[in-house]
C-alpha positions as CSV (number, residue, x, y, z in Angstrom):
1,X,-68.2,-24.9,3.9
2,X,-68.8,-21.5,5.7
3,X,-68.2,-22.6,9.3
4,X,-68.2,-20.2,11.7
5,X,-66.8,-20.2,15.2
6,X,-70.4,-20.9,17.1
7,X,-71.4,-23.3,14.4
8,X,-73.5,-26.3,15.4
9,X,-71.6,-29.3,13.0
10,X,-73.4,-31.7,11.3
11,X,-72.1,-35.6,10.9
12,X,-71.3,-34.9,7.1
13,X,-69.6,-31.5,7.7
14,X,-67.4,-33.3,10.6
15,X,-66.5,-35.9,8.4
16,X,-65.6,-33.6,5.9
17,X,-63.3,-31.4,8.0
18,X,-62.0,-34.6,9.7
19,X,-61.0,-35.9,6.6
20,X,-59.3,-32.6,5.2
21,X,-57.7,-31.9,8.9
22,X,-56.0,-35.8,7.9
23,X,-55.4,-35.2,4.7
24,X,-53.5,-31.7,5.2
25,X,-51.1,-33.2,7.7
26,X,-50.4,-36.3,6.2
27,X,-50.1,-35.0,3.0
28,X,-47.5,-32.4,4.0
29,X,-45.8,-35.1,5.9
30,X,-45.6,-37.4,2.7
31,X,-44.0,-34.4,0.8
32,X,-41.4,-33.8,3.3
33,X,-40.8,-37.9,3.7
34,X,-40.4,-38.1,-0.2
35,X,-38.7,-34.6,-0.4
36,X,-35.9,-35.2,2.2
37,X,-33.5,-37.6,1.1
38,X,-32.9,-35.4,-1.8
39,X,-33.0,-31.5,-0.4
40,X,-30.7,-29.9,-1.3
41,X,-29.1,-31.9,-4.4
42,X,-29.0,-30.6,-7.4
43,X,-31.5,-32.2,-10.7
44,X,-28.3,-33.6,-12.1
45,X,-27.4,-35.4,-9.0
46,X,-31.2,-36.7,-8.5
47,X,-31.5,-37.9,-12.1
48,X,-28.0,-39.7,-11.8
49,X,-29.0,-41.4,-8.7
50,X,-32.9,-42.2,-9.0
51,X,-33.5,-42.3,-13.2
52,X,-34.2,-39.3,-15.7
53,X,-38.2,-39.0,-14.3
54,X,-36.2,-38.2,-10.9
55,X,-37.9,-38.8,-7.5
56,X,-40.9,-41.5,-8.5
57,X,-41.1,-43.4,-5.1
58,X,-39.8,-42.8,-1.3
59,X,-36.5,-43.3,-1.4
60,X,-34.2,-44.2,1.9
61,X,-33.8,-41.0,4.3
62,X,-32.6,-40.8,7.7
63,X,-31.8,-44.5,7.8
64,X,-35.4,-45.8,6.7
65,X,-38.1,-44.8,3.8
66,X,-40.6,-42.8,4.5
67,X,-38.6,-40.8,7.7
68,X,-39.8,-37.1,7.9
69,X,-37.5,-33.6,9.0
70,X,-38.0,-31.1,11.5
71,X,-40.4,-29.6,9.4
72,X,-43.2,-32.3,10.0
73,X,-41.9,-32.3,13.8
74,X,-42.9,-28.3,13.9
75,X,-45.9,-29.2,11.9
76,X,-46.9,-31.6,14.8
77,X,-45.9,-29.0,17.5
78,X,-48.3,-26.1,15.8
79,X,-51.6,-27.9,15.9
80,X,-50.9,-29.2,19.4
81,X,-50.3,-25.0,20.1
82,X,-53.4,-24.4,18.6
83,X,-55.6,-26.7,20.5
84,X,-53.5,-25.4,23.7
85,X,-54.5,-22.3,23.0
86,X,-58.7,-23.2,22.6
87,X,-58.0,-25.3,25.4
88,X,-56.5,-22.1,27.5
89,X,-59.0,-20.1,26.5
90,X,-61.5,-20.5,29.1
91,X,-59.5,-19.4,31.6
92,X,-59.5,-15.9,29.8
93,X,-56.3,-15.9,28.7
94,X,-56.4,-15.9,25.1
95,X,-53.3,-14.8,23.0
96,X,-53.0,-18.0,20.5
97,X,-48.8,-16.6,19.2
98,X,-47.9,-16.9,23.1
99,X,-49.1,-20.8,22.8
100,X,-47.6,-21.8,19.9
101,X,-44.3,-20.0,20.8
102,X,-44.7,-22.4,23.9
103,X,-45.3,-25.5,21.6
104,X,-42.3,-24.6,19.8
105,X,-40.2,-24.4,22.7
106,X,-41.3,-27.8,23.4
107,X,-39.7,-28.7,20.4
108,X,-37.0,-27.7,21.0
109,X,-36.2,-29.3,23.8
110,X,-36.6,-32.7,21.6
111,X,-33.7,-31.5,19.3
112,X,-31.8,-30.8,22.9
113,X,-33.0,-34.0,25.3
114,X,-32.1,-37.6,25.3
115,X,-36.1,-38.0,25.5
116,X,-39.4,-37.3,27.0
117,X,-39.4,-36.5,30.6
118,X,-41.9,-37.9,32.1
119,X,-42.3,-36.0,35.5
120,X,-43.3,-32.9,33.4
121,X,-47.0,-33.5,32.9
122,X,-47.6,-29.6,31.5
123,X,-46.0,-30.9,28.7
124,X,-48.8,-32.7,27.6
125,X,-48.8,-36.0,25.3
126,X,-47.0,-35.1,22.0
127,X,-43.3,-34.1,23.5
128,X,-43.4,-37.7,25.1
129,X,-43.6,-39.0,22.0
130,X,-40.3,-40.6,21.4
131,X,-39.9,-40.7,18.1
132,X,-40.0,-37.0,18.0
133,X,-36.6,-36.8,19.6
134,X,-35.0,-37.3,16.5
135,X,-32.7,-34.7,15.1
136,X,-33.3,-34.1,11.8
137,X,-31.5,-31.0,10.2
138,X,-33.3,-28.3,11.6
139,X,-32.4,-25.2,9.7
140,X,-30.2,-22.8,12.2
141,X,-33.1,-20.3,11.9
142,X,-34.6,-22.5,13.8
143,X,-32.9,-23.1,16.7
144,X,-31.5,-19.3,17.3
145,X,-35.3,-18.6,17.4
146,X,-36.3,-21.6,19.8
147,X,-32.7,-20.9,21.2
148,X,-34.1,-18.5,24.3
149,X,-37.3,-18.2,25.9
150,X,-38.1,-14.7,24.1
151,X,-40.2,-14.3,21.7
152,X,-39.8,-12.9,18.5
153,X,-42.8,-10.4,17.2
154,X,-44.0,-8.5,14.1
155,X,-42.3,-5.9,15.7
156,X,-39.3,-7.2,17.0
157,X,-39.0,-10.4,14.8
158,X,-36.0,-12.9,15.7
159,X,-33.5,-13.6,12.9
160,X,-34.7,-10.2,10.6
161,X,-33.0,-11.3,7.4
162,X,-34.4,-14.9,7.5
163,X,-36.2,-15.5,3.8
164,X,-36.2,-19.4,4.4
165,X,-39.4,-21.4,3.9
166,X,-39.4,-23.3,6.9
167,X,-42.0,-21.2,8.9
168,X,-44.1,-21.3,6.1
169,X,-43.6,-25.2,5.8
170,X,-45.2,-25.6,9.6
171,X,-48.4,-22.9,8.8
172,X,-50.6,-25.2,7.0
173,X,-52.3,-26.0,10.4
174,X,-53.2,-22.7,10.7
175,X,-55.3,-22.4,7.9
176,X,-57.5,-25.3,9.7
177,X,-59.0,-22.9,11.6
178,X,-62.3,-23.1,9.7
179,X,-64.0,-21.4,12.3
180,X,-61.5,-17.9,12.0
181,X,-62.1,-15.2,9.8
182,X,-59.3,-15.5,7.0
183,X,-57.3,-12.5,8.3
184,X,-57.4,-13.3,11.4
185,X,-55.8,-16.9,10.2
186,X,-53.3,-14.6,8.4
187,X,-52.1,-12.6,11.3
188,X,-51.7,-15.7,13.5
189,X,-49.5,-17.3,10.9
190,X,-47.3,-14.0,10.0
191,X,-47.0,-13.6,13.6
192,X,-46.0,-17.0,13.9
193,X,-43.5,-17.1,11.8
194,X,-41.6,-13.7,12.9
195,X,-40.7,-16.2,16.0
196,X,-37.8,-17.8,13.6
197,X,-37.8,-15.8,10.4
198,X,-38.1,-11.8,10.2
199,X,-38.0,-11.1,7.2
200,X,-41.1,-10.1,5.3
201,X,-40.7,-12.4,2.2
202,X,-40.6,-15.4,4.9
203,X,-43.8,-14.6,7.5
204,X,-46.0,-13.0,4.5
205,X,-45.4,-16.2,2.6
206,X,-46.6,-18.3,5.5
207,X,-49.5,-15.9,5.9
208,X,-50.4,-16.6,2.6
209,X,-50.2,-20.4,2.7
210,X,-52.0,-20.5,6.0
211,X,-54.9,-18.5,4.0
212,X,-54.7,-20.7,0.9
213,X,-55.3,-23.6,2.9
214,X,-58.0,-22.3,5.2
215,X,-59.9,-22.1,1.6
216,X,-59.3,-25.6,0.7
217,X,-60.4,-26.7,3.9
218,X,-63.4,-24.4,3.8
219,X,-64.2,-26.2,0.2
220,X,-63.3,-23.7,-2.1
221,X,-61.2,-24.3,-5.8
222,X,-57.3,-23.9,-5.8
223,X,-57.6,-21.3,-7.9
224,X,-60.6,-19.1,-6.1
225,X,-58.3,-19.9,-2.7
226,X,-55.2,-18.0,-4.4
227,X,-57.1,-14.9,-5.5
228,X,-58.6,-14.7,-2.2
229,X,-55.5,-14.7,-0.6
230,X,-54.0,-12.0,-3.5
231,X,-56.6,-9.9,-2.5
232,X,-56.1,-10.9,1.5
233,X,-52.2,-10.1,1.5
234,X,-52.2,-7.2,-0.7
235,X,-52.7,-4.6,2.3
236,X,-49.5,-5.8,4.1
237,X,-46.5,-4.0,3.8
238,X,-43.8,-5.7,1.9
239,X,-46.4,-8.1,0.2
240,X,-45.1,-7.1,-3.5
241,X,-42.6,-10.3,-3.8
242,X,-44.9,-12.9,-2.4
243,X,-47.8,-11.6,-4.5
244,X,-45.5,-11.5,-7.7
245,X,-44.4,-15.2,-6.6
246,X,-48.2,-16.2,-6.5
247,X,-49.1,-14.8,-10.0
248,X,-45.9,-15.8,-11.7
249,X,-47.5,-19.6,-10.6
250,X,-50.9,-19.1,-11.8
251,X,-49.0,-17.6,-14.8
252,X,-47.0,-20.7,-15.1
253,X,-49.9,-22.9,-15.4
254,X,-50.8,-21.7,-18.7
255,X,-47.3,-22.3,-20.5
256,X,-47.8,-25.7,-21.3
257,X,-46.7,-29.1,-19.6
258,X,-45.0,-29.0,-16.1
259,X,-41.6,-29.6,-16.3
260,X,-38.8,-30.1,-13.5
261,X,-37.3,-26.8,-15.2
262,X,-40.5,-24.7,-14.9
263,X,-40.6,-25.6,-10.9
264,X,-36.8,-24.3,-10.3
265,X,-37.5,-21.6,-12.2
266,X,-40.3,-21.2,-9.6
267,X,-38.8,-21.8,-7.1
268,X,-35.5,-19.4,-7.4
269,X,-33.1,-18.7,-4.7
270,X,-35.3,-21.2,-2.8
271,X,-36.7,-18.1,-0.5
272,X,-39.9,-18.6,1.1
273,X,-42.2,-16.9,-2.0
274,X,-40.4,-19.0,-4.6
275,X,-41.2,-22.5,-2.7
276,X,-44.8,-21.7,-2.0
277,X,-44.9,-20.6,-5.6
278,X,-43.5,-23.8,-6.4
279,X,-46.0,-25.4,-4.3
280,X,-49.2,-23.3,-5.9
281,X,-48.1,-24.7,-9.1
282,X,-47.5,-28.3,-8.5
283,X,-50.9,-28.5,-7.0
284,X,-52.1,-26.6,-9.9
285,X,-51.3,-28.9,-12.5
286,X,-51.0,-32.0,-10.8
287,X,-52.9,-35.1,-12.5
288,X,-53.3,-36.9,-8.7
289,X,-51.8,-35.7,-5.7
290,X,-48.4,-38.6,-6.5
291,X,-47.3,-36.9,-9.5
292,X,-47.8,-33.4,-7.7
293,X,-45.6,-34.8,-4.9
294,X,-42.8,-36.0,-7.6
295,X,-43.0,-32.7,-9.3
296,X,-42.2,-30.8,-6.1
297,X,-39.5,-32.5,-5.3
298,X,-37.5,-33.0,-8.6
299,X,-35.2,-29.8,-8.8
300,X,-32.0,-27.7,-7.1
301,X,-33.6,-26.4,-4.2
302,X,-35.5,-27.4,-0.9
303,X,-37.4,-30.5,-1.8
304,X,-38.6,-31.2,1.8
305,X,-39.8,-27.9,2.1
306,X,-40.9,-28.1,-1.3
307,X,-42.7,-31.3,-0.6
308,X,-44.3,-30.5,2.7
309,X,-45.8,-27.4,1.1
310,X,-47.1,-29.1,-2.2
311,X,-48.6,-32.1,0.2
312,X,-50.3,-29.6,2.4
313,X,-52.4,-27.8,-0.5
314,X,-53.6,-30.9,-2.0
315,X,-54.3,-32.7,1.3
316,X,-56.5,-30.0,2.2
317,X,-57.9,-29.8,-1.1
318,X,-58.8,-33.4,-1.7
319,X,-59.1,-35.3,1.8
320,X,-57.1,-38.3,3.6
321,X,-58.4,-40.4,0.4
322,X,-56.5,-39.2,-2.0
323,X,-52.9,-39.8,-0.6
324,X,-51.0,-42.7,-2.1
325,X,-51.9,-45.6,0.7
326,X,-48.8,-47.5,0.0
327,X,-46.9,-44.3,1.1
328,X,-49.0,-43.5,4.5
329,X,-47.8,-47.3,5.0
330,X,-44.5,-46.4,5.2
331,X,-45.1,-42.8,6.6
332,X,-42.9,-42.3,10.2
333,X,-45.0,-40.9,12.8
334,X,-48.0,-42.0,11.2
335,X,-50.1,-43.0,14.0
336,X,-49.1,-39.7,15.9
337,X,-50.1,-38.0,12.9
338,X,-53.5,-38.9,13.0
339,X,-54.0,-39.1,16.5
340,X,-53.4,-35.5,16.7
341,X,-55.8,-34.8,13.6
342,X,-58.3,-36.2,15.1
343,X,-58.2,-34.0,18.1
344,X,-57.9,-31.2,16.2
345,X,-60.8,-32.1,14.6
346,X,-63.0,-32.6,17.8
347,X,-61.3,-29.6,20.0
348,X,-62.5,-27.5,16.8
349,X,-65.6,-28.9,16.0
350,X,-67.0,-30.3,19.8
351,X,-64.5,-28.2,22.2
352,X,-67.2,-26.4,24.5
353,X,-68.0,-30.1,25.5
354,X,-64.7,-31.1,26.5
355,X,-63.4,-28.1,28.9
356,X,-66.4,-26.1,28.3
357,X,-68.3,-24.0,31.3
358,X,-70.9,-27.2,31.5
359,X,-68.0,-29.2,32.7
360,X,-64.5,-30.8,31.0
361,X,-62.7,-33.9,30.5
362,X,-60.2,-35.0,32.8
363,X,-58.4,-36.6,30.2
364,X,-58.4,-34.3,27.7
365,X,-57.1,-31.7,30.1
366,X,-53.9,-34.2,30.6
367,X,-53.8,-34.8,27.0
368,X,-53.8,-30.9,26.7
369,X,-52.7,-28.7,30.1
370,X,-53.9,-25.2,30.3
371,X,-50.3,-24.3,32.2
């Protein structure tokens, strides 16, 4: 589906995007729902507590099943950045890493507040969603970068010796950006992700997600999205780890059935290139997009990132359809999830129309302030 930013949509092609823009959101917020009761315990420790096959089902997280982590809570905040900074657009100003550093700071006021203050409309709808307000875990990479109004860059990246994969874990929305040439969706996410994590292994590795994901959701295969962004990420300096980390899955593929041992050994020291390694494989190899989900999970390292990650690339890849229902059942957040998929989906496919030079929509404008 070679959209491009002037496109005229048709209904099929809307539908399509609609249902990929779902699917890539919910998906990754699945992964992280069935990945966070068990991050950070070790494959012994899951096995012992949830049976030899390891993680089969949600499990309890948070107090309830089917509870996300700050990493679907940043998710959230990225797309509402990114149709912030369409929205903004028309006035001329126009520089999309300033937006979502904005939306991030929003979140971070939810991991500081009691709850949504309603007297600051600029805010627009998602930060007065309550539920939001929840604290849960956010990685201290996260909150030194949120931690101040300044904004890390490429060039003077917060926390320089971050390798975590939690800016990657919140990119997927930027490969939704159909529209964008898939460097362009590159840059945005590396620069993204030097707002919280510096180091190169970290914000190329988001890059590169961001890009295998605009792929999916322009309809290519897994596999032709991976090479594309091989070829995409190779220029950057510093790419050689995440690169390595990319082939070593493709690699893995081949070496016969996936095992919970073959996706540690993916995923490592659990750094940013071993997760999304992890997560190329999973979705590789997976029979449906459940026993993808399980695989990604199952092992020593992050499983929510892990999860999240995994969820995204086959969300994208296969649509809202394909996600277990009885699991979006029990999803938190669920109808804020789609809510803001679906306005992701019109801001990118009908935006002109709604704050457009032929006129705008006064609610969409409160939904989505240009301050």
């Amino acid at each position: 589906m070679g959209v491009t930013a002037g496109a005229v949509w048709g209904r099929a092609e809307q539908q399509d995007f609609r249902s990929r823009v779902r699917g890539t959101l919910l998906g990754a917020a699945v992964g992280d729902a069935l990945g966070a009761p068990v991050d950070g315990l070790s494959l012994e420790e899951i096995q012992e507590a949830y049976g030899a096959e390891g993680i089969v089902d949600l499990v309890p997280g948070y107090g309830r099943r089917g509870a996300v982590s700050h990493l679907t809570q940043l998710t959230l905040f990225s797309v509402d950045g990114l149709i912030r900074a369409q929205v903004r657009r028309d006035t001329g100003a126009w520089h999309p890493p300033t937006d979502l550093h904005r939306a991030y700071l929003r979140w971070a006021a939810t991991q500081r507040d009691w709850g949504p203050d309603e007297r600051r409309k600029e805010d627009g709808w998602l930060a007065r969603e309550e539920w939001l307000y929840a604290r849960r875990d956010p990685a201290r990479s996260l909150l030194i970068g949120f931690g101040d109004d300044t904004m890390g860059t490429l060039d003077a990246p917060k926390s320089p010796g971050e390798a975590g994969p939690e800016a990657a874990a919140r990119s997927a929305p930027f490969g939704l950006l159909v529209g964008w040439e898939p460097q362009l969706v590159v840059q945005l996410a590396v620069e993204c992700a030097a707002q919280t994590h510096g180091h190169p292994v970290a914000y190329l590795a988001a890059g590169a997600y961001a890009a295998i994901v605009h792929g999916l959701a322009r309809g290519e295969s897994l596999d032709a999205a991976v090479q594309q962004t091989l070829a995409l990420v190779a220029a950057r300096p510093g790419h050689q780890p995440v690169s390595d980390a990319l082939q070593h899955a493709l690699g893995a593929v081949r070496q016969g059935m996936p095992t919970p041992a073959r996706v540690a050994e993916l995923v490592g020291a659990g750094t940013a290139e071993g997760l999304l390694a992890a997560a190329v494989y999973c979705a590789l190899v997976s029979e449906d997009v459940r026993h993808g989900l399980c695989l990604a999970v199952s092992h020593d390292g992050p499983s929510a990132a892990a999860g999240a990650l995994t969820g995204g690339l086959l969300g994208a890849l296969h649509g809202e359809t394909a996600l277990p229902p009885a699991w979006l059942a029990e999803l938190e957040g669920r109808p804020t999830l789609l809510e803001l998929a679906d306005d992701f989906a019109m801001e990118m496919t009908q935006g002109p129309a709604l704050h457009g030079p032929a006129g705008s929509s006064p609610g969409w404008l409160a939904r989505y302030p240009r301050g």
